[in-house]
TILUMGU-103077 format. One line per 5 residues: number of its first residue (from 1); for each residue z, x, y of N, C-alpha, C. Coordinates in steps of 0.001 Angstrom, whole numbers, plus 524288, in hexadecimal, padded with zeros to 5 digits. Each point is the difference from the previous one (the first is absolute). Layout:
! residues N
NUM> Z X Y Z X Y Z X Y  ...
***
This chain:
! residues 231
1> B520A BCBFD EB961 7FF3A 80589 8013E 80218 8035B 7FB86  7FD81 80368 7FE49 8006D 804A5 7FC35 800C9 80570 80314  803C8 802FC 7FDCB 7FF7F 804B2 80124 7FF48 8043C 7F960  7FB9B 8035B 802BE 7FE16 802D9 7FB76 803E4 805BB 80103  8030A 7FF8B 7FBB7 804E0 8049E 7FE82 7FEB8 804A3 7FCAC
6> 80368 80318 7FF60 7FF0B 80373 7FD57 80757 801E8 7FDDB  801A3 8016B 7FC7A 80588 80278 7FF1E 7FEEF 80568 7FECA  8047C 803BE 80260 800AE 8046B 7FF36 80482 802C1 7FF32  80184 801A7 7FA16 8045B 801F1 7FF3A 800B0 8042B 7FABA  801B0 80423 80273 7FEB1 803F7 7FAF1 8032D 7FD3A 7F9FA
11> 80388 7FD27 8009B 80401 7FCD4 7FB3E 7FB65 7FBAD 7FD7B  7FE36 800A8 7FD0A 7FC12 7FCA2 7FCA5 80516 7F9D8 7FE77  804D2 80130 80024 803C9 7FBF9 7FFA0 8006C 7FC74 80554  8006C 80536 80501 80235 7FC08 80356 7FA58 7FC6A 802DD  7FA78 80441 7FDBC 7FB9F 7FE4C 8033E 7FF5E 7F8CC 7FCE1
16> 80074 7FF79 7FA92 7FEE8 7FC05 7FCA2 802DD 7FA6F 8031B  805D5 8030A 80027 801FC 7FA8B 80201 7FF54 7FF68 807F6  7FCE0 80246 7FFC1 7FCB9 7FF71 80721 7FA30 7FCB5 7FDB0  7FDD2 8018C 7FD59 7FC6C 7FD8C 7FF96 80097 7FA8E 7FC3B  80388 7FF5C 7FDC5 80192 7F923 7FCEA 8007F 7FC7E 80625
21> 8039A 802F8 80341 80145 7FD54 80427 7FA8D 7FE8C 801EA  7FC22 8053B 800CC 7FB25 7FE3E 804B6 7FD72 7FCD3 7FB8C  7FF08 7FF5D 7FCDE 7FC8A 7FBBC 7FBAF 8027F 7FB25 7FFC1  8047B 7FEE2 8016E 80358 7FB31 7FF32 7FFFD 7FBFB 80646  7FE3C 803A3 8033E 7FE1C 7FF25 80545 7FC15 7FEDC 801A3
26> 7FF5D 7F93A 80049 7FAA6 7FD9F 8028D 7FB5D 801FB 8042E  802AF 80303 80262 7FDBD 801FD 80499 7FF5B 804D6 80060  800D1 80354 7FBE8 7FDCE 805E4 7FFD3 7FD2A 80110 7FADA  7FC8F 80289 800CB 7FD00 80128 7FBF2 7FEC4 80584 7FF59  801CA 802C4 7F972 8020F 8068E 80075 7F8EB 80249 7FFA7
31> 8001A 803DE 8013C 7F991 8023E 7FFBD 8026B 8044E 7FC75  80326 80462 800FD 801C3 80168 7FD0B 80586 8033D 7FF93  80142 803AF 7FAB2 80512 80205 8026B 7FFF1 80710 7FD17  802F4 80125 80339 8000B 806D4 7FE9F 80449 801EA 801A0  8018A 80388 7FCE4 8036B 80441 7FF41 80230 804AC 803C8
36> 7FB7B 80009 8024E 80200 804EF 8037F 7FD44 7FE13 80645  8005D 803C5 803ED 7FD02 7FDFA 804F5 7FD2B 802B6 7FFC7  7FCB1 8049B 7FDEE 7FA47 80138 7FEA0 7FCA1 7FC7C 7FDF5  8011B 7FDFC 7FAFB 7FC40 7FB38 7FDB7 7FF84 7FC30 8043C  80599 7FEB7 80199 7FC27 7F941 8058B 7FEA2 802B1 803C7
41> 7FFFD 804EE 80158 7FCB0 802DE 8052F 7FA54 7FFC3 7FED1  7FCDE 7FFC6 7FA86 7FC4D 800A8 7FF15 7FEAE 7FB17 7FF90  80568 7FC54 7FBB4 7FE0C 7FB05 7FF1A 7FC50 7FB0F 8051A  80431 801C9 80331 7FE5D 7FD5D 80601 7FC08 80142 80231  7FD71 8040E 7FF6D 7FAB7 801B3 80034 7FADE 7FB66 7FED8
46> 801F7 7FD4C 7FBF2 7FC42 7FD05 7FBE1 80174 7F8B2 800B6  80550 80052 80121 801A7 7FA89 800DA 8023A 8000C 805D0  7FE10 7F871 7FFC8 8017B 7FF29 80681 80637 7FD52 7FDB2  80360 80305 80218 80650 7FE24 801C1 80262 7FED3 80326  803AF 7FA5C 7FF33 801E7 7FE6E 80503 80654 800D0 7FF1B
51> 800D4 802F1 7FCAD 805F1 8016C 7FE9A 802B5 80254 7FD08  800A4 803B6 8007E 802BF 8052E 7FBF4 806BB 7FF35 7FF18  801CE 7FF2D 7FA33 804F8 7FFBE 7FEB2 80009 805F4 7FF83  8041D 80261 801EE 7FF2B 805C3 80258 8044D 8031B 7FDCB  80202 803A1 7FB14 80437 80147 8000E 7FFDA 80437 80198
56> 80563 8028C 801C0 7FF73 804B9 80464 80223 80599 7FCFF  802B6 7FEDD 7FBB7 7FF38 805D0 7FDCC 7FC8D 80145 7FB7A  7FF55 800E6 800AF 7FAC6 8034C 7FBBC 7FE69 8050C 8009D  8001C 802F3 7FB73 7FD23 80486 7FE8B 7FAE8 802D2 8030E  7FF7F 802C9 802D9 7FB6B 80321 8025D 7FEA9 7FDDA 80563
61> 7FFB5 7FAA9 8002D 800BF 7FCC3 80692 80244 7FCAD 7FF38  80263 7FEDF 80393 804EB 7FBAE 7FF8C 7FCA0 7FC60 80402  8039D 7FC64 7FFDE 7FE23 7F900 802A4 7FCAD 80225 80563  8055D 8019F 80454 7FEE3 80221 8031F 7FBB1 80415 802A2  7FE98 80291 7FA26 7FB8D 8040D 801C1 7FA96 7FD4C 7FF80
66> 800FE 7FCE6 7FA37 7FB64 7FC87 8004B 7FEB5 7FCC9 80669  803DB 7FE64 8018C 7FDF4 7FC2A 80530 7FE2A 8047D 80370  801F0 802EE 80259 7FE07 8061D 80189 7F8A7 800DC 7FF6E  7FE14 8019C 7FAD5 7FBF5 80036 80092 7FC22 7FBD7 7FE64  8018A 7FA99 801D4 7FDA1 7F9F8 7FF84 7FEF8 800F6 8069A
71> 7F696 7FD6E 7FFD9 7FFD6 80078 80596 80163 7FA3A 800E4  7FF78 7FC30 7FC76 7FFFE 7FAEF 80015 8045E 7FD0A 7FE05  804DC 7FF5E 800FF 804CC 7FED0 7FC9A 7FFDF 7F8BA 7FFB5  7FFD4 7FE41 7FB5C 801AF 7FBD1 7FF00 80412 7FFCC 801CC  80295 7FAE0 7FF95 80557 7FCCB 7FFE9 802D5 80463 7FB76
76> 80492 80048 80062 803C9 80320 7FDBC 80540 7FDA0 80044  8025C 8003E 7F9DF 803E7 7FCB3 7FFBA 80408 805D2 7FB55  80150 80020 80298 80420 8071B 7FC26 80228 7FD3B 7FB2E  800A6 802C8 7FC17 802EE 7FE43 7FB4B 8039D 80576 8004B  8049C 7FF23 7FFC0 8031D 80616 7FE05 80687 7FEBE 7FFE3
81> 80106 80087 7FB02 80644 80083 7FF7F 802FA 80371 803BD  7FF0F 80239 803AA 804C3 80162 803B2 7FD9F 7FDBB 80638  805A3 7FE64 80136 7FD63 7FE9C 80585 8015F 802EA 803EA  7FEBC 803AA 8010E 80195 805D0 8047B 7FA55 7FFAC 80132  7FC5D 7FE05 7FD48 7FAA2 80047 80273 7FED9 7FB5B 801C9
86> 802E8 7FC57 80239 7FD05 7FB58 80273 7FF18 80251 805BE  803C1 80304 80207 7FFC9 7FD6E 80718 7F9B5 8044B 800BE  7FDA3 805F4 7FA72 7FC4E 80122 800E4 7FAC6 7FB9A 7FDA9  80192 7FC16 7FD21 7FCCB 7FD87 7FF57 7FE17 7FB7E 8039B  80414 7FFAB 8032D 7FE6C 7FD58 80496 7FDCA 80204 804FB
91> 8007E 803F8 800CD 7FBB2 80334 80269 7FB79 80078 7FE22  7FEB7 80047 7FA7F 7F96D 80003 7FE1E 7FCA7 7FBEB 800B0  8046C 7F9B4 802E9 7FD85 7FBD4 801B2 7FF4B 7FCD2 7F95B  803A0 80228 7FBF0 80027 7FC5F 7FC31 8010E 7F9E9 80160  7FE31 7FD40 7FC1F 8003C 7F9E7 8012A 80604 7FFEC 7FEBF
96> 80217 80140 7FA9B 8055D 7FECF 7FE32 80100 8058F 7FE6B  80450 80023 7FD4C 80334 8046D 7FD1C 803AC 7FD84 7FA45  7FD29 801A4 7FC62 80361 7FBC1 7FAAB 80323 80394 7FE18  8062F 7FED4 7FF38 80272 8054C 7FD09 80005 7FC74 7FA70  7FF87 80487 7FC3E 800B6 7FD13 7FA25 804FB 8014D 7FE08
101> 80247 7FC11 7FC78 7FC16 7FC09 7FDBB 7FE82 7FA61 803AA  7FC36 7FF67 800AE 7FC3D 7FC2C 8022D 80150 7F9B1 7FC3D  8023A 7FD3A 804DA 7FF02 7F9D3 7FD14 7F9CE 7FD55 801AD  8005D 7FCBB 7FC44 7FBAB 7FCE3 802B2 800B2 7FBDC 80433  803C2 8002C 8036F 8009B 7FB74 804B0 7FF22 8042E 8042F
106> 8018F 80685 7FEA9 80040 802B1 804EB 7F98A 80345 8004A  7FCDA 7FF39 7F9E7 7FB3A 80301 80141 7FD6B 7FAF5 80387  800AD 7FB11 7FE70 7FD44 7FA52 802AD 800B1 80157 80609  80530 80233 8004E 8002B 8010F 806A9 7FB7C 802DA 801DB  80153 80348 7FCC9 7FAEE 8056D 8025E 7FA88 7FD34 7FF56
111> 7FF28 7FD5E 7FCEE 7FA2F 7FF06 800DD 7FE43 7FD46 802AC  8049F 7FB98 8010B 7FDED 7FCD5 80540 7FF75 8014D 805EF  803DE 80546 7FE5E 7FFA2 803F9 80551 7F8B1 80187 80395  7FFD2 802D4 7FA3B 7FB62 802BF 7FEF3 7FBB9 7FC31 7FFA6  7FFF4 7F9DF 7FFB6 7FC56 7FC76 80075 7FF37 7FC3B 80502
116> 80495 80217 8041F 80039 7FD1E 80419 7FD86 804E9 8030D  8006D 80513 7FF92 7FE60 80588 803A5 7FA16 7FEDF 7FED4  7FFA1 7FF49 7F9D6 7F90C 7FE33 800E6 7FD55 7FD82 8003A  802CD 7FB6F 80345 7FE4E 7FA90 802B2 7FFA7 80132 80570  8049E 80468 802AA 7FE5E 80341 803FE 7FAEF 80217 8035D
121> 8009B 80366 7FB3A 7FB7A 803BA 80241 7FAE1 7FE08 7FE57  7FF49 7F99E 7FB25 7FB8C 7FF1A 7FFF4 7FF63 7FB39 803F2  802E4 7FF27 8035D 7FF5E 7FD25 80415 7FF2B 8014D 804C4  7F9E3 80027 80061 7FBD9 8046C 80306 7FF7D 7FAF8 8032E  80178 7FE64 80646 7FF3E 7FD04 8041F 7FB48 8015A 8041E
126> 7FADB 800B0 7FF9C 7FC44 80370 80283 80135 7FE55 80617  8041E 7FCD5 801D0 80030 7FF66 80600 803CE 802A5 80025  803AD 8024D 7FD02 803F1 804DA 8020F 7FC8E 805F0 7FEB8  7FD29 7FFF8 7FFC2 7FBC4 804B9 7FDE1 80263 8027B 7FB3B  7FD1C 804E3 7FE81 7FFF9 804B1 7FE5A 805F2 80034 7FE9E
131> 8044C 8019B 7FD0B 803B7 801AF 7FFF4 802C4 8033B 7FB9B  8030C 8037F 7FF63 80425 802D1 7FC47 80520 7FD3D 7FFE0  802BB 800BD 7FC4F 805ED 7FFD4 7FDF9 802A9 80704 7FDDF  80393 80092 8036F 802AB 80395 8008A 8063E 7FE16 80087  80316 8060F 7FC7B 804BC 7FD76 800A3 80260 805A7 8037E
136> 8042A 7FC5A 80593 800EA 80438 801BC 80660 7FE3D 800A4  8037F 8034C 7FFC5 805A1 7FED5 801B8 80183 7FB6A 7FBAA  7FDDE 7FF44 7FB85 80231 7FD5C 7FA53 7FE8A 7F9FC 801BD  7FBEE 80110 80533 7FD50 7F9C5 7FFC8 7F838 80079 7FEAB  7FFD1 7FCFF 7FD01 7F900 7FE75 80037 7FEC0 7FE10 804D7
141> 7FB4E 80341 8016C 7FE0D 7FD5F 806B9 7FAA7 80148 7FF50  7FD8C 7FADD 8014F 7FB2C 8002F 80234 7FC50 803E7 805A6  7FDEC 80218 7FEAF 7FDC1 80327 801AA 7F81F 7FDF6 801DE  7FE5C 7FEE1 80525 7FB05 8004C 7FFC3 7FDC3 804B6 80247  7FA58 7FFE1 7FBBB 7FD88 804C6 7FFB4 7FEEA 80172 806C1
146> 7FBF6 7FC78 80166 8002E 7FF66 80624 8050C 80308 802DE  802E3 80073 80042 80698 80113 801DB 7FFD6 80553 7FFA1  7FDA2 80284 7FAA5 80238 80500 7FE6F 7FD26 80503 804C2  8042C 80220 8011D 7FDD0 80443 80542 7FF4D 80510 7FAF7  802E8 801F0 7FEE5 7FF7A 804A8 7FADE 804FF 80028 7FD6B
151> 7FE96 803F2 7FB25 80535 8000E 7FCC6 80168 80539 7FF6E  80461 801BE 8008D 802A9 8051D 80012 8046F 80151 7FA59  7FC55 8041F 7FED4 8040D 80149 7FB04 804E0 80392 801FA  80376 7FEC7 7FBC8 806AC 802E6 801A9 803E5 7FE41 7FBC1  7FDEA 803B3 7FD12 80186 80124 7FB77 7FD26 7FF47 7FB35
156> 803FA 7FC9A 7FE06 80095 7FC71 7FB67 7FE44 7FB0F 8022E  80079 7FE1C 805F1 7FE02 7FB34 8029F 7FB12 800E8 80400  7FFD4 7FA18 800E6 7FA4D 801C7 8047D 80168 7FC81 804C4  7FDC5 800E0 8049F 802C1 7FE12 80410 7FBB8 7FB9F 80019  8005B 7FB7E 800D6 7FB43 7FB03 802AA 80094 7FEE3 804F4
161> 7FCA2 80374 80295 800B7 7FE7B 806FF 7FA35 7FBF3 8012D  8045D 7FAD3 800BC 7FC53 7FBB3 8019F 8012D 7FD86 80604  7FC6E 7FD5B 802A5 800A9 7FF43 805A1 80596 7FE4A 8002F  802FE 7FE3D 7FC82 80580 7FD61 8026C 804B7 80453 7FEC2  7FEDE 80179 7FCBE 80358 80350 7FE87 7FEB0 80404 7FC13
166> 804A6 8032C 7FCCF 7FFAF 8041F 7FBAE 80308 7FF09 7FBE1  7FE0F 7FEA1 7FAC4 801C9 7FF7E 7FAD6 7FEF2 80529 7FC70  80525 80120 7FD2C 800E9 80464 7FD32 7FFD3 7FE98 7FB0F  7FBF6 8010D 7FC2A 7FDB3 7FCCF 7FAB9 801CC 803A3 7FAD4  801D5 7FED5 7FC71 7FFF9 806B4 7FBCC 7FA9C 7FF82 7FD14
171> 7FC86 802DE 80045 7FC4D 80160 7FF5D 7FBE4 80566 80081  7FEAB 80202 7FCF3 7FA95 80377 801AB 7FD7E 7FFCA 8037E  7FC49 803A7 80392 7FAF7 7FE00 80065 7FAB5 7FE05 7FDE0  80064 802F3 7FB19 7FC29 7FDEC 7FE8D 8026B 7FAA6 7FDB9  80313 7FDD6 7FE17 80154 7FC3B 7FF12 7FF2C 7FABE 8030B
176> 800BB 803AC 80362 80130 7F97A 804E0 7F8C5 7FFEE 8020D  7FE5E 80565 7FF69 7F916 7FE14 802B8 7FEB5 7FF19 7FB65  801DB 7FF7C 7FAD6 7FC9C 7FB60 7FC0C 8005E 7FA9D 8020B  80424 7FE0D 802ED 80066 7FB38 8018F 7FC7D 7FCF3 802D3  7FDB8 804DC 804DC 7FDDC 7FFE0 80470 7FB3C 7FDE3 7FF15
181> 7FAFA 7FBEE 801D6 7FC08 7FF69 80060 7FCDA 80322 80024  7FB9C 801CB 7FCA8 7FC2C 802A5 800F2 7FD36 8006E 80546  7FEBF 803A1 8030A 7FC05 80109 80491 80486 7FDC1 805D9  80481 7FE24 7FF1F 803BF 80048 80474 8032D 805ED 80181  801BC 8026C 7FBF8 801FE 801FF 80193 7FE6A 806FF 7FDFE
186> 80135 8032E 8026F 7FF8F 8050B 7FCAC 8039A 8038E 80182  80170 80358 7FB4E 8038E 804B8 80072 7FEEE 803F7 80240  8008F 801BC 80505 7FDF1 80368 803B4 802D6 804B0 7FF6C  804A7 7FFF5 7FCB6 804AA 804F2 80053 802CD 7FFA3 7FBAF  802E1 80412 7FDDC 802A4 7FED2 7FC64 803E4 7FCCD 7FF46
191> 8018E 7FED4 804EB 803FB 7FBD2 8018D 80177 7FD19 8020F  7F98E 7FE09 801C0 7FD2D 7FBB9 80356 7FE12 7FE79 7FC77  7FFFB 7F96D 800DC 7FA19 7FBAB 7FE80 800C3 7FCD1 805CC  7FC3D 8006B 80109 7FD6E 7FC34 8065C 7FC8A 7FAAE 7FF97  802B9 7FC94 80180 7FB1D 7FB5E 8001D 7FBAB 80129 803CC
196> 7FA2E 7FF9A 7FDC3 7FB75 801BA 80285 7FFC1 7FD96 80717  8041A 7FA80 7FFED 7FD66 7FCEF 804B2 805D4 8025B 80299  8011D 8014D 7FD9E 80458 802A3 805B1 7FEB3 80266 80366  7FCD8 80516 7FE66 7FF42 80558 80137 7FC78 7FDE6 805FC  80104 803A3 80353 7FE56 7FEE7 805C9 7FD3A 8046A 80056
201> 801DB 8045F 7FFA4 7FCD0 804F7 80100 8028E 803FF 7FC3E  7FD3A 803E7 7FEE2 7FFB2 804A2 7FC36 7FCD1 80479 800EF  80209 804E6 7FF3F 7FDEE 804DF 7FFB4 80028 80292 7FB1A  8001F 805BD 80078 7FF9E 8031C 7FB96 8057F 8019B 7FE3F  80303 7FDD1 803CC 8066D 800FE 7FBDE 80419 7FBC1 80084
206> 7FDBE 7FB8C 80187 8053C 7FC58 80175 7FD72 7F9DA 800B2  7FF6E 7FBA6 7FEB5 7FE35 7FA93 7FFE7 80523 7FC42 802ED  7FE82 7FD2E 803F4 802DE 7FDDF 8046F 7FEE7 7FAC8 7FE81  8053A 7FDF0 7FDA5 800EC 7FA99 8026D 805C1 7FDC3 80342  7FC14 7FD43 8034D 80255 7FF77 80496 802DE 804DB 8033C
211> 80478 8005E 800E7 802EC 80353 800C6 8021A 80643 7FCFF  7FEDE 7FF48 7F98A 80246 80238 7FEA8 7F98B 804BA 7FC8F  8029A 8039A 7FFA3 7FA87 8045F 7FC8E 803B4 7FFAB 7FBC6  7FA3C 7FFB3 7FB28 8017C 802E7 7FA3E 7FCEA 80270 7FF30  8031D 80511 7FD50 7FBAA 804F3 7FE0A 7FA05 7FE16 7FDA9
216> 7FB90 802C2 800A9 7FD8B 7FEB1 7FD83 7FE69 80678 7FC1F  8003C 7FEF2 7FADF 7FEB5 802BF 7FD69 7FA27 8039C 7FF90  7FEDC 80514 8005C 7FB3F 8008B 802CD 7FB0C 7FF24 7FB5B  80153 7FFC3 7FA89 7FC42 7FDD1 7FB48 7FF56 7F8B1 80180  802FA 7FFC2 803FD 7FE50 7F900 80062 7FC9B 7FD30 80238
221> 7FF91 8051D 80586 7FD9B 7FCA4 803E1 7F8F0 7FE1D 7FDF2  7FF1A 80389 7FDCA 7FA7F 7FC6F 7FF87 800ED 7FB74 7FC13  804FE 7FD84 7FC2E 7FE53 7FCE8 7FD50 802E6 7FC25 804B3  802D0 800E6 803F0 801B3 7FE06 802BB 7FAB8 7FCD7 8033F  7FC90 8033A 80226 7FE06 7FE1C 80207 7FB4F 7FD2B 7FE68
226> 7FE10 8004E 7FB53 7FD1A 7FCE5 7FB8C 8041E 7FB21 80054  80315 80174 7FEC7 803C3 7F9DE 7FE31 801A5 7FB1F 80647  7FEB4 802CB 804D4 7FFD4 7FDB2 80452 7FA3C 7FC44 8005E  7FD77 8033F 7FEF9 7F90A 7FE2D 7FF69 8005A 7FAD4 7FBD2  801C8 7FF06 7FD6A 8013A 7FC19 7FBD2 80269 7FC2F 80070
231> 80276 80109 803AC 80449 7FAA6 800BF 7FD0B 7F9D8 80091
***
């Protein structure tokens, strides 16, 4: 197994000796590397990535802002000489956190991290169906799509109300409905997304599942109800 990388670090010094490491490493292969988090915002545009060496201060967007406006976030592994930013880098659902200077026994950690998460999620079981990986309360949990009742934004996080329970994710909305399957689910509100097979009944201001109403936004209802016709 290969993972296709990329390094990012405004230090043309500290990015060089990140990338000797990822070239000296059987199992990753660099696509490319840049300077700031504008260039790999665009770069990623063009290449498929399964892992961003990520440093978090930089000039104009930092690590953090870059993951911010990513709808699709690779694996993420932080590079940054101070560590006051791990316990936020562990909220962004990073794989690792490397403070430098970086040996090579502790980047080996991180990659085997980051090569067992994508043995994970590429271990698609079609008799457990459909499913997501979400991290909630500083654990990774499986999530099936089937399960998902809707998702509620609140804040900086989004709520996942599924038949068993409620997981609190840090994420966007639009972030997290990049995740979502096409034609399951749709954003009915600014702070609603509804799975289509939930919904029991609906009017012109409120969509009922089971027990509970969510607003329905009044620019929705007809794509709402196009998108029922489809299922």
């Amino acid at each position: 197994m290969t993972l296709n990388c990329v390094v990012v670090d405004d230090s043309a010094i500290q990015r060089l000796s990140i990338v000797k490491l990822v070239e000296n490493h059987p199992s990753l292969n660099l696509i490319a590397e840049y300077s700031s988090a504008l260039e790999t915002k665009n770069g990623l545009n063009t290449h498929q990535v399964d892992l961003i060496f990520l440093d978090i201060e930089m000039p104009v967007l930092n690590g953090f802002e870059l993951l911010d406006v990513l709808n699709n976030k690779p694996q993420i592994i932080f590079v940054t000489g101070k560590t006051e930013y791990a316990f936020k880098a562990f909220n962004y659902d990073a794989t690792d956190y490397l403070h430098k200077p970086i040996t090579r026994e502790r980047f080996n950690t991180s990659v085997e991290k980051a090569l067992e998460q994508h043995r994970l999620t590429q271990d698609f079981n079609e008799e457990d169906g459909e499913h997501i990986f979400v991290k909630s309360n500083l654990k990774k949990r499986k999530v099936y799509i089937k399960d998902i009742k809707w998702i509620e934004a609140l804040g900086d996080y989004v709520k996942l109300v599924t038949e068993e329970n409620s997981l609190v994710v840090l994420s966007t909305m639009k972030a997290f409905e990049a995740e979502l399957p096409e034609g399951k689910f749709l954003r009915i509100h600014k702070s609603y997304i509804v799975n289509l097979d939930k919904i029991d009944r609906f009017n012109s201001k409120n969509v009922e599942v089971g027990a509970y109403e969510i607003p329905l936004s009044r620019n929705k209802k007809t794509q709402l109800v196009d998108a029922l016709n489809n299922i």
